[in-house]
C-alpha positions as CSV (number, residue, x, y, z in Angstrom):
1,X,0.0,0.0,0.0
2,X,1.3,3.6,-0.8
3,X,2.1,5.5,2.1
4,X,2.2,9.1,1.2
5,X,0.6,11.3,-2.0
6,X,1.9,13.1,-4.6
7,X,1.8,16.8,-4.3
8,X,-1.4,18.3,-5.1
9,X,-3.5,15.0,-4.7
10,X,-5.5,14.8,-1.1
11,X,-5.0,11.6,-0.6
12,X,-8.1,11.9,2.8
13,X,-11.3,11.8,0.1
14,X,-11.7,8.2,-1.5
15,X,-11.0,8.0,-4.9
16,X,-12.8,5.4,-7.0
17,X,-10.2,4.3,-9.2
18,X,-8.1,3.4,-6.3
19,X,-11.2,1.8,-4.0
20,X,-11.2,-0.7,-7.5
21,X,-7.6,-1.3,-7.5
22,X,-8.1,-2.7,-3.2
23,X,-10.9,-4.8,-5.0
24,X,-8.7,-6.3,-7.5
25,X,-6.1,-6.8,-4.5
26,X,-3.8,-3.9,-5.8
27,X,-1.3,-1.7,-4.1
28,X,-1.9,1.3,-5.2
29,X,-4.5,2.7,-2.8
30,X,-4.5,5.5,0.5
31,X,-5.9,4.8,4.2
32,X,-9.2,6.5,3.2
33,X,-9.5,4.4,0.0
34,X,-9.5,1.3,1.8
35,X,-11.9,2.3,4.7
36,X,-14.3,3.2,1.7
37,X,-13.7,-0.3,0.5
38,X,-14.2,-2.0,3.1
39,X,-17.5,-0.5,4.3
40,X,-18.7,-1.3,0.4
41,X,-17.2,-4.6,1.0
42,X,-19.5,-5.3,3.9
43,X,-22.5,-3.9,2.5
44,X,-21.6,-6.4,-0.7
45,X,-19.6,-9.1,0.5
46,X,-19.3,-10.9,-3.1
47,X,-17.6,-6.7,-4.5
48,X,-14.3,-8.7,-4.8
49,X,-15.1,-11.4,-7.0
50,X,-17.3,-8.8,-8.6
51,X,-14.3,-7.0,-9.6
52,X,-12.5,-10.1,-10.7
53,X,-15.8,-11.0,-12.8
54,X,-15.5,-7.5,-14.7
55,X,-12.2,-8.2,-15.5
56,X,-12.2,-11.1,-17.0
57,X,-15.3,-10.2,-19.5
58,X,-12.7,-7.2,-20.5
59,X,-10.5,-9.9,-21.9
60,X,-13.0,-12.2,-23.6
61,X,-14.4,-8.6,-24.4
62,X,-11.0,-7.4,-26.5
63,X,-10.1,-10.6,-27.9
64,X,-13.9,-10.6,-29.7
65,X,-13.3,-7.3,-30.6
66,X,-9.8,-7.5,-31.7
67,X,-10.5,-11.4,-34.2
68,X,-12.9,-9.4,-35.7
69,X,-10.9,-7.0,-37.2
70,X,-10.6,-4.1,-35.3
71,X,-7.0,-2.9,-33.9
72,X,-7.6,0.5,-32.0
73,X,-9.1,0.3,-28.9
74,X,-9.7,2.9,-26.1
75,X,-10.4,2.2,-22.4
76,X,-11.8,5.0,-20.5
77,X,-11.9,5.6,-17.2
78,X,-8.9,2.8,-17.2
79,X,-8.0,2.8,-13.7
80,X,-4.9,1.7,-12.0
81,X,-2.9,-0.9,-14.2
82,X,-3.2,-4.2,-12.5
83,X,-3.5,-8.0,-14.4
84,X,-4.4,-8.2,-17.6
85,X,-4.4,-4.9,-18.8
86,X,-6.0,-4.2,-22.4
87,X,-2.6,-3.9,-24.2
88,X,-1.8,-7.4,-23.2
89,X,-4.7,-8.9,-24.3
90,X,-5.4,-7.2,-27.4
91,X,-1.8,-8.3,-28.9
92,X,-0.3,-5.4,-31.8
93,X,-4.0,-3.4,-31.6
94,X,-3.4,0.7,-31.1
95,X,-4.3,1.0,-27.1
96,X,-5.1,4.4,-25.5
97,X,-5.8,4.3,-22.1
98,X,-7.8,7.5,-21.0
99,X,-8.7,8.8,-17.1
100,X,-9.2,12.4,-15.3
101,X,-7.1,11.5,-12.4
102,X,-3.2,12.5,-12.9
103,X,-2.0,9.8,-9.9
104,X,-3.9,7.2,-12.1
105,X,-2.1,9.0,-15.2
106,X,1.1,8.8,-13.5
107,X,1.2,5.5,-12.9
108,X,0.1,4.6,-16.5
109,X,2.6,6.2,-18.5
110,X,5.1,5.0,-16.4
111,X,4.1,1.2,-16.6
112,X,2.1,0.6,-19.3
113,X,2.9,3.6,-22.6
114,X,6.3,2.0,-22.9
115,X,5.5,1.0,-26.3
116,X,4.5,2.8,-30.0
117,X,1.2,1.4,-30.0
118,X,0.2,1.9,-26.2
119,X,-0.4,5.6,-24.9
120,X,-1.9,7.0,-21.8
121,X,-4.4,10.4,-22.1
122,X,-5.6,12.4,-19.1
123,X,-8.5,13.7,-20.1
124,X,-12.5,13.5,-18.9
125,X,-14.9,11.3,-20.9
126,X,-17.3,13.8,-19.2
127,X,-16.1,16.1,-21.6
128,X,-16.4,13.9,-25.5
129,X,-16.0,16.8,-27.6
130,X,-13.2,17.4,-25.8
131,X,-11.7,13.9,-25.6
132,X,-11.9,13.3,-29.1
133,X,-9.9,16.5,-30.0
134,X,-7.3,14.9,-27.8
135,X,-7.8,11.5,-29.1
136,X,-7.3,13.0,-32.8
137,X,-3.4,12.5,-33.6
138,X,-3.4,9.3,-32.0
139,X,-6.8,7.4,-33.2
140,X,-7.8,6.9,-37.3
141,X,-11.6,8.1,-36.8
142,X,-11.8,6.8,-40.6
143,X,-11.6,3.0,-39.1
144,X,-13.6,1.1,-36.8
145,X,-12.4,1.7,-33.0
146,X,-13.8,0.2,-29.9
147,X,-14.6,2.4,-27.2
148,X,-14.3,0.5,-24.0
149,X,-16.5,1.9,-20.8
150,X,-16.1,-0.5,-18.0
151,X,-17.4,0.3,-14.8
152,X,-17.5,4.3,-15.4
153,X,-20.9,5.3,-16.5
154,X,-22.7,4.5,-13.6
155,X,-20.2,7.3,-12.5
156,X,-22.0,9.5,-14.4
157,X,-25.3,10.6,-13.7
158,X,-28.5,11.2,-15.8
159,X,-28.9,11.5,-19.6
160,X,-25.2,13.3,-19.5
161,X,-23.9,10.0,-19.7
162,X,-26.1,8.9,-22.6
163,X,-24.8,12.0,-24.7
164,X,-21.2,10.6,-24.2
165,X,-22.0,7.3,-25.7
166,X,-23.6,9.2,-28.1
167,X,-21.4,11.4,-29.1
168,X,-18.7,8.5,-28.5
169,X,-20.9,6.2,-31.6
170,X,-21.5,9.5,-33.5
171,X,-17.3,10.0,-34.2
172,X,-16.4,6.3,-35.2
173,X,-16.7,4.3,-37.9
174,X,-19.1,2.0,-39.1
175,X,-17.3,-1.3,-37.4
176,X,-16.6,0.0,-34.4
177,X,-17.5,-1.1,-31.1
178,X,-18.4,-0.4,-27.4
179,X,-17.7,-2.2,-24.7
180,X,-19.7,-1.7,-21.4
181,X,-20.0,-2.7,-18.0
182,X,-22.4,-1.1,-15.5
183,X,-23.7,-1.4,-12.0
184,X,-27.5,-2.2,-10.8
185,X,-29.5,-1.4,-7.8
186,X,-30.0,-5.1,-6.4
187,X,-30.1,-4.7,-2.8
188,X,-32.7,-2.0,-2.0
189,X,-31.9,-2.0,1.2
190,X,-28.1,-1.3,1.5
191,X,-28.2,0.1,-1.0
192,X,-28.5,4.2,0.3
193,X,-25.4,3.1,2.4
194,X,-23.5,2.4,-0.6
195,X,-24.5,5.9,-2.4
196,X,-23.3,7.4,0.7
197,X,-19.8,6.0,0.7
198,X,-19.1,6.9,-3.1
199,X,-21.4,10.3,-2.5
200,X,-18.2,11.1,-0.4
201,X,-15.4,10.1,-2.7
202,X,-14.3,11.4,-5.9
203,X,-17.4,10.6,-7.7
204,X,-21.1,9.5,-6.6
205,X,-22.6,6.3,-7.8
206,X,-25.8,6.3,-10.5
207,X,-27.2,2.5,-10.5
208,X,-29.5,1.5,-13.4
209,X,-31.8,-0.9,-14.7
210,X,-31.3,-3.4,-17.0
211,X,-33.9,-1.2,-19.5
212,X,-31.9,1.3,-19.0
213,X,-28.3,0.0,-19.4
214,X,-29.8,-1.4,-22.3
215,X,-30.2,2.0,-23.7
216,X,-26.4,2.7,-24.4
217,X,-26.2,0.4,-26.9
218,X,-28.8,2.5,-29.0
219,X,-27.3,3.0,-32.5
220,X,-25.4,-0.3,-31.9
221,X,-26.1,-4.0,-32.7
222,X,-25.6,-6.0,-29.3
223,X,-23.4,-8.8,-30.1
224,X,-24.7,-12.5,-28.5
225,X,-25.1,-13.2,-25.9
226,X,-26.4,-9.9,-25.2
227,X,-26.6,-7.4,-22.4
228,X,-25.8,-10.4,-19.4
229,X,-23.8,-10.8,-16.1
230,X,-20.3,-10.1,-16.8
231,X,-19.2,-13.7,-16.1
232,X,-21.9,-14.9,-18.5
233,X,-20.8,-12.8,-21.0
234,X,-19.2,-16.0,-23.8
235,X,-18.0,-18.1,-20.9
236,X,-14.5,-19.7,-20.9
237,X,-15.1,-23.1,-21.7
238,X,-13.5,-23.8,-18.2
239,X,-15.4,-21.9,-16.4
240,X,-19.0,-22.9,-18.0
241,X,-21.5,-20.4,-17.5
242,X,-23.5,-20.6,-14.1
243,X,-26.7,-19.2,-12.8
244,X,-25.2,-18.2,-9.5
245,X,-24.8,-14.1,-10.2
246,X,-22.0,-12.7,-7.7
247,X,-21.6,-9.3,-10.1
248,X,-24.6,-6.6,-8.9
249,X,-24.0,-4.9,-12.6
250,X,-24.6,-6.2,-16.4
251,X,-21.9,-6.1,-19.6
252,X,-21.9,-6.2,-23.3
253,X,-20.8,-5.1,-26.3
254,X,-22.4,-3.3,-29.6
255,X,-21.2,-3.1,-33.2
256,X,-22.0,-0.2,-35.3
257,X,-23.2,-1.0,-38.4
């Protein structure tokens, strides 16, 4: 665990990013990220092997994306690089990883834009026209890109975050793809406890249905099997898919035609 901050970030108010990377069993985290964590961890005792779940349909995720032609590929709201980061997975493809918060950035350029076809942007995918001025010189708008959102847009509250996958969809190529995870509301009753940990981190939490998770893909073809549990997104044969849900949240991914 880190011990101190870099200048300028206050490292008392929870940051998101970093609660994920306690999830995923990282080291990159404050005192007051943990503490967050933990009291989400008790209120959802399964958040770990959520986090693991999410992970793993980013990499059956990439590899769909990447065998079917497409080699650019950018993750917003990437996080803090852990296991199985999207460069890894999606072999020679062009990877830009994109997040708002410069100790996230920091530690991304350092260990993962060590190559010509991996770069890390600091920018805010609250902001799109913004983001794709920024993503200009380094992405071919002219081919098919996939746009991964994994985990962020529940982040984001109201129709806002629609507009960004809008806007997202309206810039790319027919081809192109979005990838998406998101959380749901599916324990009523702890669940006001859980708004009110991330209410007083770096950013408050948005839960949606299934309808309306559903409605990001608008302007996309949902590829099979559809908008599922993250783990039951095209199963590893080893793990065959299950009807025991650990993974509060649903994922898929669209194609433009």
């Amino acid at each position: 665990m880190v011990d101190s901050a870099p200048e300028g970030i206050d490292s008392s108010v929870p940051n998101v990013a970093r609660m994920y990377d306690f999830f995923l069993d990282g080291k990159d985290n404050f005192a007051a990220d943990r503490e967050a964590a933990e009291r989400i961890m008790k209120l959802f005792p399964n958040t770990r092997d959520s986090a693991q779940q999410n992970r793993g349909f980013l990499r059956r995720a990439v590899q769909a994306v990447t065998a079917s032609g497409v080699d650019q590929i950018v993750d917003l709201g990437a996080g803090l690089p852990t296991q199985g980061n999207t460069h890894e997975i999606a072999g020679g493809a062009r990877v830009v990883y994109v997040d708002y918060d410069p100790v996230v950035c920091t530690h991304g350029r350092a260990l993962l834009a060590r190559g010509q076809n991996v770069d890390f942007l600091e920018a805010d995918a609250r902001k799109p026209e913004e983001l794709l001025a920024l993503l200009e010189p380094m992405i071919d708008f002219d081919r098919p890109v996939a746009f991964m959102m994994l985990a962020i847009l529940h982040f984001i509250p109201d129709d806002s975050a629609y507009d960004i996958v809008a806007k997202l969809r309206d810039a790319s190529a027919p081809g192109s793809h979005l990838i998406l995870s998101h959380g749901i509301d599916d324990k009523p009753d702890t669940t006001p406890e859980a708004l009110e940990v991330y209410n007083q981190a770096t950013a408050s939490l948005n839960l949606r249905t299934h309808e309306e998770i559903l409605r990001f893909f608008d302007g996309y073809e949902l590829l099979e099997p559809g908008l599922v549990y993250p783990k039951d997104w095209r199963p590893d044969a080893e793990r065959p898919k299950s009807g025991i849900r650990s993974n509060p949240g649903y994922a898929g991914v669209g194609r433009k035609p």
